[in-house]
Every structure is written in C-alpha cells, then in structure tokens.
N, C-alpha and C positions, 0 to 999 in steps of 0.2 A: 192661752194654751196650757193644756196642764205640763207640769213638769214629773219626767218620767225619772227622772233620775234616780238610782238607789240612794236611800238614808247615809248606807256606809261612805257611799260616793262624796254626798251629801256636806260629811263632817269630814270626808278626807283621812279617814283613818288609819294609821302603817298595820303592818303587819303584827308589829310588837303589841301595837295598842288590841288588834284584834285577838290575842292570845293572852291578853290582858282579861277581856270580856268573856274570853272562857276558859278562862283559869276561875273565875267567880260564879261564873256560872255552875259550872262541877262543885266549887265547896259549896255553896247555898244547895244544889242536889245532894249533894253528900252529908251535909248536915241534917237535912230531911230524911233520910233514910235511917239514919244513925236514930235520929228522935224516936220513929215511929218502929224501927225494929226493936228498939230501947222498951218501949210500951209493949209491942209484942211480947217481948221476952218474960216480961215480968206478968202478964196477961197470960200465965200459962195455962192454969187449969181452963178459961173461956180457949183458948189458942189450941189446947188438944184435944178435952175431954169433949167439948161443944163442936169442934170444926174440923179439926184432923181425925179424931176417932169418930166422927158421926157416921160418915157410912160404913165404920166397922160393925155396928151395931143395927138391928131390925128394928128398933122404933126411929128411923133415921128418915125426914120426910120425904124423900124419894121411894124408898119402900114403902112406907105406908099409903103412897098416890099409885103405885100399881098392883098393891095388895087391894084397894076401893076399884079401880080397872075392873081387875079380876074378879071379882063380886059381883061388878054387875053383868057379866055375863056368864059366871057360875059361882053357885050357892056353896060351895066348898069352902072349908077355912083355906087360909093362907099359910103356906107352909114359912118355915124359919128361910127369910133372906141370906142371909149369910150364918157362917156356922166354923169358924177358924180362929186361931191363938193367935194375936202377937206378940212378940219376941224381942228382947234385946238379949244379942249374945257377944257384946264387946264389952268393958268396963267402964268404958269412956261414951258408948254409945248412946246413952239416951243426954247425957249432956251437949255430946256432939252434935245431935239432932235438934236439941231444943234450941241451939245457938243459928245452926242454919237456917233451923223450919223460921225461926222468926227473922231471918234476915230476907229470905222468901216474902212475906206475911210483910214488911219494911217497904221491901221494891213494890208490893200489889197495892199496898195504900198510900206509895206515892207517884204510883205513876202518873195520874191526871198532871201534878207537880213537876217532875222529871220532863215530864213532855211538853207542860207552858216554859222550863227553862232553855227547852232546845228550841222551842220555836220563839222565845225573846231573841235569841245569839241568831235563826238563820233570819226574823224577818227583816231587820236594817238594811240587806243585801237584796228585798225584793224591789221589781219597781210597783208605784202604786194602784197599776192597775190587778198585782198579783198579791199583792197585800189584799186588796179591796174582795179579790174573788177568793180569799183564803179563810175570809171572817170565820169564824165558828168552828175551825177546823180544832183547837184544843176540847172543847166541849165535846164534837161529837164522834173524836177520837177514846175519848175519854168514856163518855157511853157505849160508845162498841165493846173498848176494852171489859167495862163490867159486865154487859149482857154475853158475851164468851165465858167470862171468868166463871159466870151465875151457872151459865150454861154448863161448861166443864164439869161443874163440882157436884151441880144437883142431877144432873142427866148422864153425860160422858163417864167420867170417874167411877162415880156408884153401879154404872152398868157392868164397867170392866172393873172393879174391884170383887162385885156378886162373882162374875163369871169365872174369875181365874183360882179365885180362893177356893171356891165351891170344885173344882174340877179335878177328878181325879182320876187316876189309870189302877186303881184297885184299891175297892173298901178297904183293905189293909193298912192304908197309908194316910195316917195324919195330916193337913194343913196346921203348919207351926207358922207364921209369917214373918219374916223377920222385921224389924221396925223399919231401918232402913230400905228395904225395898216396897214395902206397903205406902210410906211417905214418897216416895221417890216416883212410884205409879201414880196418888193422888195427883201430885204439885205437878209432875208433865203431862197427863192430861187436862186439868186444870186449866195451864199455860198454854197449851198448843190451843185449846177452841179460844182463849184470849186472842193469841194472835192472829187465828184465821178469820175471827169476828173482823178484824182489820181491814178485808179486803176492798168494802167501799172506798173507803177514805185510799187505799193505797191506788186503786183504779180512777180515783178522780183528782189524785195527783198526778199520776199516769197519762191521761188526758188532757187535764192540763198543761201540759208538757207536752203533748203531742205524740205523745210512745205508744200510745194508745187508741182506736177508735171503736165505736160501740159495732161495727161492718166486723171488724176480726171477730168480735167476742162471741156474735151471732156465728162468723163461718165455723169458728170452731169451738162452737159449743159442746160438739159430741166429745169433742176430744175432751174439757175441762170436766165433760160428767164423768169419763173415765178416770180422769187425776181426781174428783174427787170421792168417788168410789173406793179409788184408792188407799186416800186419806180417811176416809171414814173403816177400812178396812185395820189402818193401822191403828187408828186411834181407840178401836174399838175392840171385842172380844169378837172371834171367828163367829159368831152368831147373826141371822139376818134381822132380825127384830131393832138388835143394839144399831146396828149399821144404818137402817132405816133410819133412826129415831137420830143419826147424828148425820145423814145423811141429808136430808129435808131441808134443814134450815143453810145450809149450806148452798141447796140450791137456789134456792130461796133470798141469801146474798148475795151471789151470783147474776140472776136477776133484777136484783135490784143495782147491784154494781152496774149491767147495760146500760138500763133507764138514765143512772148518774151522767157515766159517759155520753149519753146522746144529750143528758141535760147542760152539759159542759160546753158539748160541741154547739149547740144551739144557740145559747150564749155569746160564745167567742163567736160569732158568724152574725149576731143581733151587734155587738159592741164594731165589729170591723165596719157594718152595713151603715152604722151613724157616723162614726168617723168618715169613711167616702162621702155619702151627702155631707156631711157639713161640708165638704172640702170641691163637691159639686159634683161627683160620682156614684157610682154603683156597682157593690160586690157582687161578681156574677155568681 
C-alpha cells in the first residue's frame, strides 16, 4: 500500500523546526534578490537606456511591428510613435528610481527562484499523490510568469505608454512626463499581464482542491468575459484596438484554464476508478 503520509508528518517536525525551514528559506530568497538587484543596479545604462526607455523612443520594436502592419495595408509613412519629454523634477529622483527600478528588475529575475523556494517549504506537507500531480508546477509557473511579463512590456505597456503621452486636450499643452510616473505605468503594466498570465496554474490548483470545476467556468463564462473586458479596460488606454489586442490572449487563457480543469477532473476520477478495482469496485 502506498504510504500517504505527509513528509512533514513523516519526520515529525514542531512547529519551531517548521519556522526554522522558513526562516532559510526567506534568507536564500533574500539573498537572491539582493544579487540580482545588485547586478541590476549597476546594469544601468542596459537597465534603462535599452529596457525602461525603450518604448520611450520610435525605433522601440513594438513600434516598429505596427509601423510594418501599417504598410501593408497603406503605402503612407509612419507617423512618429510617441513624441514627449521625460523629466526628473526631484534632486533625489533619478537616484531614487534607479534604486527601486532595479529592486523591481531583482524580484522579475528571480522569481522562477523565489517561487522553487516557496514550493520547497509548502511540499513536505503534501501527501504523495499531490506532490506526484504537482510535478512541473515551478517550471510552468515560471513560464507563464515570463510570457505576461514579455507580453506586458512589448504589447500592454507600449500601447498605454503611445496612448496617454500622445493625448492631449489642446495643441497648447506640452507632454513633460515625469520619470516617476512613466516607470511606474511601465512596471504595473508589465506586472499586472505577469500575473494574469497565472491564471492556468492558479485554476489547476483551484481544481485540485476541489474549489473549482470546469461546469462553473463554462456557466459563467459570460460573466468572466465581462471581468475581463474589464481588465483589459484598465490595463489598457480607453482605445478599442489596445483592448482587443490585450483582450485576446486573455481569453484565450481562459480557455485554456477549462480544458486544465476538466483535465484535472478526469484524472482524479481515472486515479479514484483504479484504486476501487484494485479494492474490488467501481466509481460510479
């Protein structure tokens, strides 16, 4: 018979000992953060002139993939994507920025890490059949996390960066941008498609658990296009083009989140159906 026991069980470990394993766990994340915001920081001219100010600028490849668009369905040049100043108007502020933007730029290159450390500290406490159906869950949490991130920076961002700098309520009036808010729009749109890429992995832990079946997701799918209408509303510039284009892939995880959840539920209902036979039954 296998033995379900949890590992923590396993070795009998107190409480003390368990705050033990994540007290080390946080320094080994914390020292990884520290490294790689460290690298950041001194990575500055790659860290802004390359990544933070790229979609400040028209040759930024996002603009230049809808300026080729454009072409191919009219022979017109491409007008200047973006066309605004930024600013630093603190004395402390572009040092202040350079310190956070790469403590930002620290947590994005170690998340994959950060997140194998939280799932060393939760799995001891799974039993082995929820270890066993959890395989792969760093890796391909890890990949959603960048295909958001990629997503955010080259599509999201640059959409609502064009759109809000460019817009004005009368030729009279300037775009000055201030540093601080131009980085602060990049890095939470950025972030936010990070973390909405998530929603597989978060629906098939959801499932797993039971809080979830792929029957709700179907009844109230109308309602989720409307939440993420929403969200692509805010993530993005009042324009329908941007909304689409952040819109799409959204539903599109979504989607694919079902299929998970029915692939989960099919599973646990194949593993319950071999345990009854062996035992000389049959799950109805």
């Amino acid at each position: 018979m296998p033995d379900n026991t949890p590992l923590a069980d396993q070795h009998e470990m107190s409480f003390i000992d368990h705050l033990e394993a994540l007290r080390w766990h946080i320094i080994r994340s914390a020292i990884a953060v520290v490294v790689f915001t460290t690298i950041a920081f001194f990575a500055k001219d790659f860290l802004f002139h390359d990544l933070i100010l790229g979609p400040s600028r028209n040759d930024f490849w996002t603009y230049r993939m809808f300026c080729r668009l454009g072409q191919m369905v009219s022979s017109e040049p491409c007008a200047d994507q973006v066309n605004f100043i930024i600013q630093n108007r603190t004395m402390s502020g572009q040092l202040s920025m350079h310190i956070s933007t790469s403590f930002i730029a620290g947590i994005i290159l170690t998340f994959p890490y950060l997140f194998w450390e939280i799932w060393r500290f939760v799995k001891p406490g799974l039993y082995p059949h929820e270890r066993a159906g959890s395989r792969g869950a760093v890796f391909f949490v890890s990949v959603l996390f960048l295909l958001g991130t990629l997503f955010g920076y080259y599509i999201a961002a640059p959409l609502s960066i064009n759109f809000l700098a460019s817009y004005t309520v009368d030729a009279s009036i300037e775009n000055q941008i201030d540093l601080q808010s131009y980085i602060s729009t990049l890095t939470t749109m950025t972030l936010s498609c990070a973390l909405v890429f998530e929603l597989p992995m978060i629906v098939y832990f959801l499932a797993k658990a039971g809080l979830i079946t792929p029957e709700i997701m179907q009844t109230y799918r109308r309602h989720a296009i409307v939440v993420i209408l929403i969200i692509a509303a805010i993530v993005t510039p009042p324009e329908i083009t941007s909304q689409i284009i952040v819109t799409i892939p959204i539903l599109l995880l979504y989607e694919l989140s079902i299929y998970i959840a029915r692939a989960v539920r099919r599973n646990a209902t194949a593993s319950l159906n071999a345990k009854l036979q062996a035992n000389g039954g049959v799950a109805q």
